[in-house]
C-alpha positions in Angstrom: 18.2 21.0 30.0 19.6 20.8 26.4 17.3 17.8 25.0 14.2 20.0 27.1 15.0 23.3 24.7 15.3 21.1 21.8 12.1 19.8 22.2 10.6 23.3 22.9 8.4 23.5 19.6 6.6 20.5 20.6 6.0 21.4 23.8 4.3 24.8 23.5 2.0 23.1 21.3 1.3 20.2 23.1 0.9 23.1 25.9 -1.5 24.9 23.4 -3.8 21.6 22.9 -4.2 21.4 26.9 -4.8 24.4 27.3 -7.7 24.1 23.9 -8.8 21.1 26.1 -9.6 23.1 29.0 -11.6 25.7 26.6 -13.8 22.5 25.3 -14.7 22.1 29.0 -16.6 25.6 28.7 -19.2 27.2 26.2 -19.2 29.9 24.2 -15.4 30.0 24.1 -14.8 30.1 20.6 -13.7 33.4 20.2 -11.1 32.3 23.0 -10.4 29.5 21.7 -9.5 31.3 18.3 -6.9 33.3 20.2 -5.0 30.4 21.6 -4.8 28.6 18.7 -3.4 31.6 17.1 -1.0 32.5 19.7 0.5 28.7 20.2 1.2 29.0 16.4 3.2 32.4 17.0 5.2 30.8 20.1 6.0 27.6 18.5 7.1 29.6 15.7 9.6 32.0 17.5 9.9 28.5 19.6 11.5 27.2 16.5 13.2 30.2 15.3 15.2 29.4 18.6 15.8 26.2 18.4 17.7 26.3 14.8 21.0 25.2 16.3 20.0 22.7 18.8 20.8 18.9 18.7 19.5 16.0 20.4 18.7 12.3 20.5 16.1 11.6 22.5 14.1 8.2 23.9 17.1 5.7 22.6 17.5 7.2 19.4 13.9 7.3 18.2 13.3 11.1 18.4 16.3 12.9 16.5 16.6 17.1 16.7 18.7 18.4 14.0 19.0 20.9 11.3 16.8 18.5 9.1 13.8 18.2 11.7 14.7 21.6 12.9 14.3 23.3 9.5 11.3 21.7 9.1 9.5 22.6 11.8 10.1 26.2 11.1 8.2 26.1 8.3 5.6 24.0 10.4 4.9 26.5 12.6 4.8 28.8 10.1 2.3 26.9 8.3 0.4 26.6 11.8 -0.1 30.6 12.3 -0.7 31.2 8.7 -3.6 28.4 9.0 -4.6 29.7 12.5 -5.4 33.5 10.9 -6.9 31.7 8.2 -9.0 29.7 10.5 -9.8 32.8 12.1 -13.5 33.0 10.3 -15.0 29.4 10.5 -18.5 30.2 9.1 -19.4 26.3 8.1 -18.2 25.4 11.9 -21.1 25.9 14.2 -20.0 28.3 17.0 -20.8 25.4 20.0 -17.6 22.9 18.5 -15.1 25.2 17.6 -12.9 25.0 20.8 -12.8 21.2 19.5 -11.9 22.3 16.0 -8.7 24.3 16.9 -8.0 21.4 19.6 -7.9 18.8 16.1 -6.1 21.2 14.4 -3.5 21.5 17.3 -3.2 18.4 17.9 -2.7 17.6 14.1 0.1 20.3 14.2 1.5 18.4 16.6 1.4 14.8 15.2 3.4 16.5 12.3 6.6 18.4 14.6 7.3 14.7 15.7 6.9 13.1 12.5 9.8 15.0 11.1 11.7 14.1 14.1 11.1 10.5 14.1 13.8 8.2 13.2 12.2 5.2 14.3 9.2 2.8 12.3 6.9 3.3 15.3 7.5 6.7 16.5 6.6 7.7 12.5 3.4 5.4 12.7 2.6 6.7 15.9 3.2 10.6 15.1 1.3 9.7 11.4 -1.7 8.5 12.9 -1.5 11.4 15.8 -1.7 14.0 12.8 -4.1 12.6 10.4 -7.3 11.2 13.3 -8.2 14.9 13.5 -7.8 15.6 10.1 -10.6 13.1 9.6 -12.8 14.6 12.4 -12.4 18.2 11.0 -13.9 17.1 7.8 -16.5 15.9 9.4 -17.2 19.1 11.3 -18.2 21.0 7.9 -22.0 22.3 8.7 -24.9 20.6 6.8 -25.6 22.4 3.5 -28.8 22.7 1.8 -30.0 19.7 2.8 -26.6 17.4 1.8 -24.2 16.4 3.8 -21.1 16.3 1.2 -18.5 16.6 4.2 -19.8 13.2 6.3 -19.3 11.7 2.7 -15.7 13.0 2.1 -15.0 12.2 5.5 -16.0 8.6 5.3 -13.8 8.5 2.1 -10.7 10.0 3.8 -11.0 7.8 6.7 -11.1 4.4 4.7 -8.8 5.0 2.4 -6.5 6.4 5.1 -6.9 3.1 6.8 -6.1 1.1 3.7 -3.1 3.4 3.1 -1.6 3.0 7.0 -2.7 -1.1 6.5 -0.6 -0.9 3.0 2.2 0.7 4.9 2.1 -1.3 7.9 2.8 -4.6 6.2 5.3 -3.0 3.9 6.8 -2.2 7.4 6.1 -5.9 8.5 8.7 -6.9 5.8 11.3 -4.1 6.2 11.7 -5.3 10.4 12.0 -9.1 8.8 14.6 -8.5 6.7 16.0 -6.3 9.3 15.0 -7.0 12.4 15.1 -3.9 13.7 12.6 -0.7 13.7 15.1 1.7 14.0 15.4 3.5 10.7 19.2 4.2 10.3 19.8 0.7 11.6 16.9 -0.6 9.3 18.6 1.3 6.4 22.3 -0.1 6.8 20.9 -3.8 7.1 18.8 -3.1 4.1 21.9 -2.2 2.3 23.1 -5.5 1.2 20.0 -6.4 0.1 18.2 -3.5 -1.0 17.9 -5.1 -5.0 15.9 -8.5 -3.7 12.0 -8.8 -4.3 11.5 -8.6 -0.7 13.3 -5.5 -0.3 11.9 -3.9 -3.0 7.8 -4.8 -2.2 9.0 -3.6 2.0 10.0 0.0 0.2 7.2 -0.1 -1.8 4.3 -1.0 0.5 5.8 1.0 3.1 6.3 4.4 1.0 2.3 4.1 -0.2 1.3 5.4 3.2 3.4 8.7 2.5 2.7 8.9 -1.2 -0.7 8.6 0.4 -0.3 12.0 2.5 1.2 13.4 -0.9 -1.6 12.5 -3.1 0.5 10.6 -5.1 -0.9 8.8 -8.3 -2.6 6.3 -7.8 -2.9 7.3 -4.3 -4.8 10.0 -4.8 -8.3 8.8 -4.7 -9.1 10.9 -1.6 -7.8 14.0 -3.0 -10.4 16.2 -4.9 -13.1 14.7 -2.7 -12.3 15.8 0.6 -10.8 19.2 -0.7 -14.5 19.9 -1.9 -16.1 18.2 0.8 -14.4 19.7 3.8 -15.2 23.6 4.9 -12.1 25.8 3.0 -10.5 26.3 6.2 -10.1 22.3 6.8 -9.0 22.0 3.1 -6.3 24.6 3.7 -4.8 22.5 6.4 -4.9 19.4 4.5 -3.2 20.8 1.4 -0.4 22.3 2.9 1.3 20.9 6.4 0.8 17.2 5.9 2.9 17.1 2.7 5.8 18.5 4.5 5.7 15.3 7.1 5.4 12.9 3.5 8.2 14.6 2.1 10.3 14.8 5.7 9.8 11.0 6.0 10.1 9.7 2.1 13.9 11.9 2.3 14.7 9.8 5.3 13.7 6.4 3.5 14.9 6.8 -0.1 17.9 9.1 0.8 19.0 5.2 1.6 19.0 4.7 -1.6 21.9 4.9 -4.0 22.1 6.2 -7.5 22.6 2.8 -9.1 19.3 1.2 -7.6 17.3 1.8 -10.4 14.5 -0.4 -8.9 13.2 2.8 -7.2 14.8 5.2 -9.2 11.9 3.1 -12.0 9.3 3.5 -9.4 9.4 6.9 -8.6 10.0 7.8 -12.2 6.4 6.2 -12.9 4.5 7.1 -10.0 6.1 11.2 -11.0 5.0 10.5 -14.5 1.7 9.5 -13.9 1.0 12.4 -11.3 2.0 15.0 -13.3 -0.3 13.6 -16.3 -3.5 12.7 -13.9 -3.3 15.6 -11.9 -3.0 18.0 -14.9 -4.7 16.9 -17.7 -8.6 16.6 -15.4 -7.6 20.1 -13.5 -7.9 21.4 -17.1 -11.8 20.4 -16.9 -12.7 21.7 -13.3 -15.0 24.5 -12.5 -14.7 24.3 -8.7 -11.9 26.1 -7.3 -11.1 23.6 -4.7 -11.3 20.5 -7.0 -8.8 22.5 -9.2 -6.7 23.1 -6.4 -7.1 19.3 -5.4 -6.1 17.4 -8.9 -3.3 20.1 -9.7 -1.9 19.3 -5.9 -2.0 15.3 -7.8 0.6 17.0 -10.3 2.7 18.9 -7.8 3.2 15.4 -6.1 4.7 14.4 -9.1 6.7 17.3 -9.4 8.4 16.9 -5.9 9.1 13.0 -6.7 11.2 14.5 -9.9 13.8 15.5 -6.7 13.7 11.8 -5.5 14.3 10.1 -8.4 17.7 11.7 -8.9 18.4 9.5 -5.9 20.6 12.8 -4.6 20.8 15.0 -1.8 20.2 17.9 -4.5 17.5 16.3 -5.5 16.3 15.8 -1.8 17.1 19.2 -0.8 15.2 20.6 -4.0 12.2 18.6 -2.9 12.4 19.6 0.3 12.6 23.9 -1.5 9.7 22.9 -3.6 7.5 21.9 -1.0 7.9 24.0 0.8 7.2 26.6 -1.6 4.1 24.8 -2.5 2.5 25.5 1.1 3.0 29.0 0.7 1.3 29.4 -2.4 -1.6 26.8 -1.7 -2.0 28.9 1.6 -2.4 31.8 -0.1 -4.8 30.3 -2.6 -7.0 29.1 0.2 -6.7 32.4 2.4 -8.5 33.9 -0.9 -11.0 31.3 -1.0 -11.9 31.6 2.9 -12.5 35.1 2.5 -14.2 35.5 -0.9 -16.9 32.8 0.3 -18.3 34.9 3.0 -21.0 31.7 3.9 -18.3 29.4 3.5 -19.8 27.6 0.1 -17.4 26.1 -2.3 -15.9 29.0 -4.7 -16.5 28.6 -8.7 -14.1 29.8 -11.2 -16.8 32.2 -11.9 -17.5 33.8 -9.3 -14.0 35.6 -8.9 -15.4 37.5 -11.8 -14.4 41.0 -10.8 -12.5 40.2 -7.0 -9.8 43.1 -8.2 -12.3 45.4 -7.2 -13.8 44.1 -4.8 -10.7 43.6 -3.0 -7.4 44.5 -4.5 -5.0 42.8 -1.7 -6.8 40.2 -2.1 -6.7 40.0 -6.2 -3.2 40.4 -5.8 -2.5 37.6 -3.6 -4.3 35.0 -5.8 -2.8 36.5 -8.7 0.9 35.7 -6.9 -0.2 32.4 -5.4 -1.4 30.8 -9.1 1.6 32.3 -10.9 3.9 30.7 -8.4 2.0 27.1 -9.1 2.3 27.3 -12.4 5.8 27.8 -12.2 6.1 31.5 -13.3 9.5 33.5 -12.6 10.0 35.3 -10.5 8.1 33.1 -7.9 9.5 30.4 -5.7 7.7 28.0 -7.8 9.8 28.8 -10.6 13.0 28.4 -8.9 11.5 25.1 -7.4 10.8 23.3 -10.7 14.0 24.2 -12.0 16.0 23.1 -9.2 14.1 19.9 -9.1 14.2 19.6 -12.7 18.5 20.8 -12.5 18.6 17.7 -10.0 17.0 15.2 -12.6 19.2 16.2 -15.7 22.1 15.8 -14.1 21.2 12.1 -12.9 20.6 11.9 -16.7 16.9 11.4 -16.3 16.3 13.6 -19.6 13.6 11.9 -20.7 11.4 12.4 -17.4 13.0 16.3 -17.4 11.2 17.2 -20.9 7.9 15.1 -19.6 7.4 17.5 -16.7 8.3 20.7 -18.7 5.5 19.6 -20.7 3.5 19.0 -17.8 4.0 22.5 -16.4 2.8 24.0 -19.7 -0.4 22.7 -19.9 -0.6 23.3 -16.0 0.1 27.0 -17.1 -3.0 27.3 -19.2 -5.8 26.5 -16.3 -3.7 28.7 -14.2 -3.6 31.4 -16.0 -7.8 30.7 -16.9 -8.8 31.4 -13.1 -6.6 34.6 -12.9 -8.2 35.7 -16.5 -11.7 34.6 -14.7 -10.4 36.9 -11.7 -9.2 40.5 -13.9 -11.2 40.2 -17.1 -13.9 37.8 -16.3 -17.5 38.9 -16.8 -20.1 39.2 -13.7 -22.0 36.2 -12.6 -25.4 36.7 -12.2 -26.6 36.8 -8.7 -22.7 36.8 -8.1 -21.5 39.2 -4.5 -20.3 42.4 -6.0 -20.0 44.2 -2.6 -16.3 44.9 -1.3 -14.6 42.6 0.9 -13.4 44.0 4.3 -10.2 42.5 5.4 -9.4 42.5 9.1 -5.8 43.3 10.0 -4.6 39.8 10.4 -5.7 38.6 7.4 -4.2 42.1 5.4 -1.0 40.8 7.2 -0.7 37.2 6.1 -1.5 38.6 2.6 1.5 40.5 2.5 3.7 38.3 4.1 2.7 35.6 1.9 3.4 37.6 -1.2 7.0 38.7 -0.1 7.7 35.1 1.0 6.6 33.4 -2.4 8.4 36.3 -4.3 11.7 36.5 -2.0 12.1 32.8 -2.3 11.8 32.7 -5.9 14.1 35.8 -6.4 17.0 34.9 -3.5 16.6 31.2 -3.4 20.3 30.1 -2.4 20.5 30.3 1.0 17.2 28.0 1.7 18.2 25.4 -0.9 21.5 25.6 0.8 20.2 25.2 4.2 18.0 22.3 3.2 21.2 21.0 1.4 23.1 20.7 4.1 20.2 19.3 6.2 20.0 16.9 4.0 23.2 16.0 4.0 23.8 16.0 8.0 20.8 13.3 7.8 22.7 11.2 5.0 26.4 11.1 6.4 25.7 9.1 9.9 23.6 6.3 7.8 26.0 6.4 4.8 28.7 5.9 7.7 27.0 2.9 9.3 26.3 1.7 5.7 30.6 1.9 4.3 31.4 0.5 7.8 29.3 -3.2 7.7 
């Protein structure tokens, strides 16, 4: 009965995805459908909230619930309802397939709650593929545009190079069981141990962390990025911004947390994959126009931002990654909930055009406003305390010169920032631009507000979430450190 409550957040969402199953059987249910997608998101959350102090180790020790996985899924399912209200208008999706649209994105959910469970190499690959298939359909959804078809192109781009990625990973897996022969991850850890400095072990890590840097966007695995964020409808893109970097950064804590300070091998890796990210991602966000293509590169930076935490090789550093990206989901989600509303037809959103949106809608303004601040690392907003605990984590590892690298990277990120909320209060009117107001409905007024008080609250009162991911951290460390000091 224990092991059936643990596993309750994964259940009402499976639950959710029959019952969205059923609704594809109909027509005309996407109103309906809408509703259920919304309310699995509420349930699994409260789901979640409930589930905070279970344990369990379930199918032979493949499927682990803890405080890490469990803390993690609560912000999951938070994610989930704030992407469901956001979700609620889907004016690129024709009316006929949108029961199969909230099924994908249910599913997807799904694919990502056992991901951060997974202790074992096929459970993850299993759980990564069962998230990121209807990703890849969703894309494709987007309605025909003017005559181009820009989302069948950016979904053709995320499939292949999603395949490559899970093909690089796959034989970086292939190695890892050799050397180990095992796939179960603490096991595969503690074998590694001895010879986690040889060539073999090294290219294993390597191939095998590319799928994951993949999900993060992660120089040079990035390719996908600022393609599919302008390809896919902004509903889509606010799904795949947000939630699947949580799973990336659940899994790469579970691998590298292996890992001890004096293995510089990856302690060198991550320190240039970071380095690059940062640089990429920020210095072409500084010539983008689109909203969503600014979004995409600058989520290339904050990649490297969250590997910053893993190249301390320390649960602070783990534990600060784990603050920071979660941080970055709220803000990105209230980015996109500002796009999705302001684009009324559902086309792509220029710079320009939010020219004015403080009076068109001032909620809306504000959240925006808050959101950007936050990614560029602005205090008071959890963004702010998450560069500076990642960055805390780093100096004290003595990785200076990678410290004063990313606070330069985080002031030229400041400038296109602050350009699209200049754009927003002070800009001047585009012609042929919407000036009419914007008429929120009472969901979407909510997740405004609640969005703003999260992203402010966590940046103003951040110790008790980077203690709670501390310590999750660390209750994931101590049974593989254990196995490791007993060999």
């Amino acid at each position: 009965m224990n092991s059936f409550l643990a596993f309750l957040p994964e259940l009402v969402v499976l639950l959710g995805a029959f019952v969205l199953f059923a609704l594809t059987l109909g027509e005309s249910a996407g109103t309906r459908a809408r509703h259920v997608a919304l309310a699995t998101g509420l349930v699994a959350l409260l789901a979640s909230i409930g589930t905070l102090g279970q344990t369990a180790v379930l199918f032979s020790g493949a499927y682990r619930v803890d405080l890490f996985s469990q803390l993690l899924k609560l912000v999951l399912t938070a994610g989930f309802t704030a992407v469901a209200v956001i979700n609620g208008r889907l004016p690129d999706v024709r009316e006929k397939v949108r029961p199969e649209y909230y099924l994908f994105l249910t599913l997807s959910i799904s694919g990502l709650l056992m991901l951060v469970s997974s202790l074992d190499a096929i459970t993850i690959v299993i759980a990564l593929e069962l998230s990121s298939f209807p990703l890849y359909l969703m894309v494709a959804m987007r309605r025909e545009r003017e005559g181009q078809r820009m989302q069948m192109e950016s979904a053709v781009k995320y499939i292949m190079f999603g395949v490559a990625a899970n093909g690089i990973m796959f034989f970086g897996l292939s190695y890892l069981f050799g050397l180990t022969s095992t796939t179960h991850i603490p096991a595969m850890v503690a074998r590694l141990a001895p010879v986690m400095g040889t060539p073999l072990a090294i290219a294993g890590l390597t191939l095998t962390f590319a799928g994951f840097l993949y999900k993060l966007a992660v120089f040079p695995f990035h390719f996908w990025t600022p393609d599919v964020y302008q390809g896919a409808s902004n509903e889509t893109t606010s799904l795949i911004a947000s939630l699947p970097k949580i799973g990336a950064v659940a899994v790469l804590v579970r691998f590298v947390s292996l890992a001890t300070p004096a293995n510089h091998a990856i302690a060198t890796i991550l320190t240039c994959l970071a380095i690059g990210s940062m640089f990429y991602g920020n210095l072409i966000a500084l010539a983008q126009k689109d909203l969503k293509r600014l979004l995409g590169f600058s989520a290339i930076a904050h990649a490297g931002y969250a590997l910053v935490g893993f190249v301390s090789l320390s649960e602070a550093g783990y534990g600060a990654a784990l603050y920071y990206i979660s941080g970055y989901m709220l803000m990105v989600l209230a980015c996109f909930l500002v796009i999705s509303r302001v684009a009324r037809d559902g086309a792509n959103v220029g710079i320009d055009e939010l020219a004015g949106l403080h009076r068109r809608s001032p909620l809306l303004a504000l959240t925006l406003l808050v959101g950007l601040f936050g990614l560029a690392g602005i205090p008071p907003f959890v963004g702010f305390m998450g560069k500076l605990s990642l960055l805390t984590a780093a100096f004290a590892q003595g990785h200076v010169a990678l410290v004063v690298i990313a606070m330069l990277n985080a002031a030229i990120a400041i400038y296109y920032y602050l350009n699209v909320v200049r754009k927003a209060v002070f800009g001047e009117k585009v012609e042929h631009a919407d000036e009419s107001p914007i008429v929120l409905d009472w969901q979407t007024r909510g997740l405004c507000v609640a969005l703003i008080v999260c992203i402010v609250a966590l940046g103003v009162v951040p110790t008790p979430v980077l203690e709670g991911f501390g310590r999750a951290v660390t209750d994931t460390i101590a049974p593989i450190a254990t196995t490791i000091a007993g060999r």
